[in-house]
KEFILUM-554451 format. One line per 10 residues: number of its first residue (from 1); their letters; for each residue x, z negated, y of C-alpha. Coordinates in steps of 0.02 Angstrom, whole numbers. Layout:
NUM	a	X/Z/Y ~ ...
END
This chain:
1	xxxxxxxxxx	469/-7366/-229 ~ 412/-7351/-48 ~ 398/-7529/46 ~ 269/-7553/159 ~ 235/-7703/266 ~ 82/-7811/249 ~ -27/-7776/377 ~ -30/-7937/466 ~ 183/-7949/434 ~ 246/-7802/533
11	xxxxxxxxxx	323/-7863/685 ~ 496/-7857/616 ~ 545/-8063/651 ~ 388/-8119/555 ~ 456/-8018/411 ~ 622/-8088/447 ~ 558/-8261/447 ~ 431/-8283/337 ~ 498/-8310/158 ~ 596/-8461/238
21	xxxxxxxxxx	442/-8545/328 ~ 310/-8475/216 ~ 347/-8438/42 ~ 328/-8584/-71 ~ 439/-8542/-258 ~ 458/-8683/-398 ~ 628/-8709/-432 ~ 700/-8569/-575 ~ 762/-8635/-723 ~ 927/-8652/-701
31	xxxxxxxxxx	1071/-8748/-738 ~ 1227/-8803/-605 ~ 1399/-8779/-672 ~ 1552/-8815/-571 ~ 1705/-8699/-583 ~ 1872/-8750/-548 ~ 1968/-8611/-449 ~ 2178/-8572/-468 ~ 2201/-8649/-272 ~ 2132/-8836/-327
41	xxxxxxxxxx	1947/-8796/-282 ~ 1797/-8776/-346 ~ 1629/-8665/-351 ~ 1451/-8686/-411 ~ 1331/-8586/-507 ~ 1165/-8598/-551 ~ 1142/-8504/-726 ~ 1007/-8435/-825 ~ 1059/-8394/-990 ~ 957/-8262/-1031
51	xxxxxxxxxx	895/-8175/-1193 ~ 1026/-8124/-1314 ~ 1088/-7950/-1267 ~ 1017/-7950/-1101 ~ 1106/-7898/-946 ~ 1178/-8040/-834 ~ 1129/-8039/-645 ~ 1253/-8108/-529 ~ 1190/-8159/-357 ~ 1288/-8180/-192
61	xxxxxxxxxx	1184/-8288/-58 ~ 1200/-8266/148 ~ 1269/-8359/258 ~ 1260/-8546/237 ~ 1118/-8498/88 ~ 1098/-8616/-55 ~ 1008/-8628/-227 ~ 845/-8683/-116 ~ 861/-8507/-12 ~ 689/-8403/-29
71	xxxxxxxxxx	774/-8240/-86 ~ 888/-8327/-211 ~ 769/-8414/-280 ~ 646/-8257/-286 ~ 798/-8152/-380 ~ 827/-8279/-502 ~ 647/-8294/-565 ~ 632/-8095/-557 ~ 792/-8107/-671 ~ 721/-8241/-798
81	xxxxxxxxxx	565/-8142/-781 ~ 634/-7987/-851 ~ 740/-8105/-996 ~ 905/-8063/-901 ~ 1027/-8190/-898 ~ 1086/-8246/-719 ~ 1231/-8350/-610 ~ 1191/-8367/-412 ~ 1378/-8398/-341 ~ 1354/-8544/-219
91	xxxxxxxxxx	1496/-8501/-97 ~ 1630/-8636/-40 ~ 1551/-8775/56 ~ 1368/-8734/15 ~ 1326/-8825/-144 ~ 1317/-9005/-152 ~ 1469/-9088/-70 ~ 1603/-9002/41 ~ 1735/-8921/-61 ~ 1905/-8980/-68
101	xxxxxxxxxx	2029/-8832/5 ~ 2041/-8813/181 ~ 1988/-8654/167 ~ 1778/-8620/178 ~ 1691/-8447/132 ~ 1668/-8306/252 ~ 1609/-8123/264 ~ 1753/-8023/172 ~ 1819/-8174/62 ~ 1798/-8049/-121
111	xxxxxxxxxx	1937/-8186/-228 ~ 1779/-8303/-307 ~ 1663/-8132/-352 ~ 1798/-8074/-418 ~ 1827/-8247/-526 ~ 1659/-8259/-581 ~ 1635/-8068/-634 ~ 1811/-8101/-742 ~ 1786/-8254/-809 ~ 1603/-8175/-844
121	xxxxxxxxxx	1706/-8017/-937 ~ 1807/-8125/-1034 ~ 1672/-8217/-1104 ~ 1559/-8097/-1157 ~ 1637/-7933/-1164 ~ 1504/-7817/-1242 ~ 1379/-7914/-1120 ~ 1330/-7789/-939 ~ 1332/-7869/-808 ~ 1230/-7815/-622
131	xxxxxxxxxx	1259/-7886/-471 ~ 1139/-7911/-316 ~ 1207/-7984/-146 ~ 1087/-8031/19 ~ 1147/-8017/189 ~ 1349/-8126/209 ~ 1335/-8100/41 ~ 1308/-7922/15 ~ 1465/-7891/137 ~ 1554/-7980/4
141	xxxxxxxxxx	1479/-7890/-150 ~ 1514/-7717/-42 ~ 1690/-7751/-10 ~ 1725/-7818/-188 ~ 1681/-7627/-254 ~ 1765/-7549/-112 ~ 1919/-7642/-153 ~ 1927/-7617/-314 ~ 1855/-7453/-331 ~ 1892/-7383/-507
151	xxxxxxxxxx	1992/-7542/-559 ~ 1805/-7654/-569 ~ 1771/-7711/-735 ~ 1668/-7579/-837 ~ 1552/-7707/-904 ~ 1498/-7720/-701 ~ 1382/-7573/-701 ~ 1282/-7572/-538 ~ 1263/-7680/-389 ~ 1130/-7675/-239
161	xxxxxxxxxx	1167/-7752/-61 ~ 991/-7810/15 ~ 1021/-7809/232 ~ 1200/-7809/241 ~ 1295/-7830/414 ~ 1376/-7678/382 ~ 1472/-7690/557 ~ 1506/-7881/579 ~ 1579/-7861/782 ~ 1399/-7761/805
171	xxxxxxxxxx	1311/-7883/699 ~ 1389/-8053/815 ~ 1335/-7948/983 ~ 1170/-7918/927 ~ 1134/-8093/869 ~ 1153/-8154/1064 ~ 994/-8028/1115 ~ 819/-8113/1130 ~ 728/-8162/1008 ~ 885/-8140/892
181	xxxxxxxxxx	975/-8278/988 ~ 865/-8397/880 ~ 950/-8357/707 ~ 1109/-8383/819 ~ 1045/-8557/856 ~ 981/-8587/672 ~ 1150/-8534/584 ~ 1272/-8640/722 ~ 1176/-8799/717 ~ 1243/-8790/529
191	xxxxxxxxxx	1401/-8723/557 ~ 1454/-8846/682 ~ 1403/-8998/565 ~ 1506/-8927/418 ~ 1661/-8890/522 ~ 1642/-9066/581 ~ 1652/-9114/424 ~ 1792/-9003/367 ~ 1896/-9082/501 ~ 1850/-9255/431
201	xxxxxxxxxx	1974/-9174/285 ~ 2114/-9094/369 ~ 2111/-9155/545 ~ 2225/-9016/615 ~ 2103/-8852/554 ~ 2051/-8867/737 ~ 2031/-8982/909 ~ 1888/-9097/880 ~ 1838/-9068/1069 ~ 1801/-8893/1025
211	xxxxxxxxxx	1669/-8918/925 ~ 1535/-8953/1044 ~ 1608/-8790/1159 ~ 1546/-8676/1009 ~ 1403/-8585/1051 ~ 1395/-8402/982 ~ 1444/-8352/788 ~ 1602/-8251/916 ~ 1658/-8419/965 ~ 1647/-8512/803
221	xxxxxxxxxx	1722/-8371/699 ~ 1864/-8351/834 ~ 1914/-8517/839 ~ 1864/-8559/671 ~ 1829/-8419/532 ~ 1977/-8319/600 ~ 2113/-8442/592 ~ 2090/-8548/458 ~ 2078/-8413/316 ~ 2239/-8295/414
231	xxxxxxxxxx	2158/-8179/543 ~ 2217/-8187/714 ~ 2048/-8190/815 ~ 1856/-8150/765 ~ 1892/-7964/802 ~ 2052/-7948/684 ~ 1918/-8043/563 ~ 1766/-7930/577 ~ 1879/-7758/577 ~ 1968/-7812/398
241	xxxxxxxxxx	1797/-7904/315 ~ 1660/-7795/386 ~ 1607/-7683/226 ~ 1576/-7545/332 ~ 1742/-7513/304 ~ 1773/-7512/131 ~ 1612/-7403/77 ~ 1687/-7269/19 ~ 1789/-7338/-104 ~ 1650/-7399/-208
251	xxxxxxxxxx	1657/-7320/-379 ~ 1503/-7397/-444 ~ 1295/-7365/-435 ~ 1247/-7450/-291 ~ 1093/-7476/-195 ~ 1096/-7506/-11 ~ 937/-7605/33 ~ 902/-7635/227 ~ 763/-7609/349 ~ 806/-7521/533
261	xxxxxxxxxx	722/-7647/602 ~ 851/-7790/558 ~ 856/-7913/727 ~ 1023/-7915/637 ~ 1103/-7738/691 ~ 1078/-7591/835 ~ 1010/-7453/732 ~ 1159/-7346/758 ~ 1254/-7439/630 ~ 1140/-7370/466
271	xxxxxxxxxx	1167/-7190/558 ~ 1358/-7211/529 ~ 1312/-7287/348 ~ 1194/-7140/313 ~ 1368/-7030/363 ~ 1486/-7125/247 ~ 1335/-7101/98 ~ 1334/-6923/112 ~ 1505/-6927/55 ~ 1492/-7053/-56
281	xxxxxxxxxx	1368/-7019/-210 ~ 1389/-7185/-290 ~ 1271/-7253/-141 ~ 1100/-7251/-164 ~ 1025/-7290/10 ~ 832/-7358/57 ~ 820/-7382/229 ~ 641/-7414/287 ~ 573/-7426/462 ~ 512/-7588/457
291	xxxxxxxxxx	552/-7751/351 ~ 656/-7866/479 ~ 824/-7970/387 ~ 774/-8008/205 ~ 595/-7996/221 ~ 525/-7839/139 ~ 351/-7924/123 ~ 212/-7796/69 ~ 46/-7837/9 ~ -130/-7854/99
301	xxxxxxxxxx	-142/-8020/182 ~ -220/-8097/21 ~ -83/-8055/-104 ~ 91/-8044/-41 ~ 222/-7955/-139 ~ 394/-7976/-102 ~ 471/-7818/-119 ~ 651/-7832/-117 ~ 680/-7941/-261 ~ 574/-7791/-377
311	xxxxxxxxxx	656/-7663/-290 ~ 853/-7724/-332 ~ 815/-7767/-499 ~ 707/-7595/-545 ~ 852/-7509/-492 ~ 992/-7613/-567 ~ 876/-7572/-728 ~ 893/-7399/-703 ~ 1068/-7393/-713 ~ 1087/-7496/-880
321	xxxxxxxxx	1096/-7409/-1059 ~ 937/-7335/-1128 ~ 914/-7466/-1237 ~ 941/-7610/-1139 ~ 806/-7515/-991 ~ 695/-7510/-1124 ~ 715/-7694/-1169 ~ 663/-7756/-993 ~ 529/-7617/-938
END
């Protein structure tokens, strides 16, 4: 499949924007179960159960996402659309109340995928399971394979990473340039609140006065990200989490799904991921000139088609047993 923009959606930030301001979803048909976790937490999913023998999609949302986010909710009806079964992971202090640990979620936390794809395995064993992460959580999904290379379950048989922040130092530069500096704005206005709140728990996870002094994703993930879940500053925390790093261990089909045009990264980042590819031939990479951060929006103006959401799940078809590709064509 070759994505091209809608006509009147090709400046890159109208792509990037649009699905949150502009697309208009019912909610999928899903149900919310809460998980408890070994450290005393919990996590939520939103489930689809799917028709019997049908692949299971697991989704990973971006940062601060939630079951209301446009891409989720656009991958979960594609999913129920095709009969597959489906769990969206709502990460640690994104579902409906703050969770309990001191800890939140971040870029390269991998111990709650790897939970769900377990407890997932040990459920229904002969059942395959796909996974599809966008943006934060695509870092995660990425770094999950890489870690575990050969050792992922085998029921996991493909995963696809939709505009990744491959290179998470790059990615917190570029969010301070122009226009960018507005997603910057958007994501800290939240972040702020819900380490305010976090605080409310365990006063000591960091000075109240700082709070306010927090104005790039740098600062808040130096003083905040970075300490409270063991790295010593934001840069010791984007050099271990950024996925980047742990491409070439992944041991699985995997589509890498981002547009050069992401206000999210300087384009010389996909050149080094098109290097590590070429030596890695799990990766299946689709790197279009236009499409902005999770937009991929095609169509003519009258009918808009939103690309991405096909384009994972065609491919995460693909990769299934004949059978199974021939249940959901």
């Amino acid at each position: 499949m070759d994505f091209s923009p809608a006509w009147p959606l090709r400046n890159r930030h109208v792509q990037t924007l649009w699905g949150k301001l502009a697309r208009k979803l019912p909610p999928a048909p899903t149900r919310l179960e809460r998980w408890d976790t070994p450290d005393g937490d919990f996590i939520e999913l939103h489930r689809i159960a799917g028709e019997p023998g049908s692949p299971r999609l697991v989704i990973l949302h971006g940062l601060e996402g939630t079951i209301r986010s446009h891409y989720a909710q656009g991958l979960l009806h594609e999913a129920n659309r095709r009969g597959w079964g489906a769990d969206l992971l709502i990460f640690r202090s994104c579902g409906g109340e703050m969770n309990r640990a001191r800890r939140f979620y971040h870029s390269g936390e991998t111990t709650d995928i790897a939970l769900v794809i377990d407890r997932l395995v040990a459920a229904e064993p002969g059942r395959a399971i796909v996974a599809a992460g966008v943006s934060l959580g695509g870092n995660v999904l990425l770094k999950y394979l890489g870690e575990r290379g050969e050792a992922v379950p085998p029921q996991l048989k493909a995963a696809a990473a939709v505009s990744v922040p491959f290179d998470l130092a790059r990615s917190s530069i570029q969010i301070q340039r122009g226009f960018a500096r507005l997603y910057q704005w958007h994501f800290m206005r939240s972040l702020r609140r819900k380490a305010a709140a976090k605080l409310e728990q365990f006063p000591d996870v960091a000075p109240a006065d700082a709070l306010p002094r927090l104005r790039t994703m740098y600062d808040f993930d130096n003083v905040i990200t970075a300490p409270l879940h063991g790295f010593a500053d934001a840069d010791d925390y984007y050099r271990r989490s950024s996925s980047i790093g742990w491409l070439h261990g992944i041991r699985r089909p995997t589509l890498l799904l981002s547009a050069t045009d992401d206000p999210f990264l300087p384009s010389e980042v996909f050149d080094r991921v098109r290097e590590i590819a070429a030596r890695n031939s799990w990766l299946t990479l689709d790197f279009p000139a236009r499409g902005g951060h999770v937009g991929f929006i095609a169509g003519d103006g009258r009918r808009l088609k939103y690309f991405a959401e096909q384009r994972v799940c065609d491919f995460l078809a693909s990769q299934l047993r004949p059978q199974l590709q021939e249940r959901i064509a």
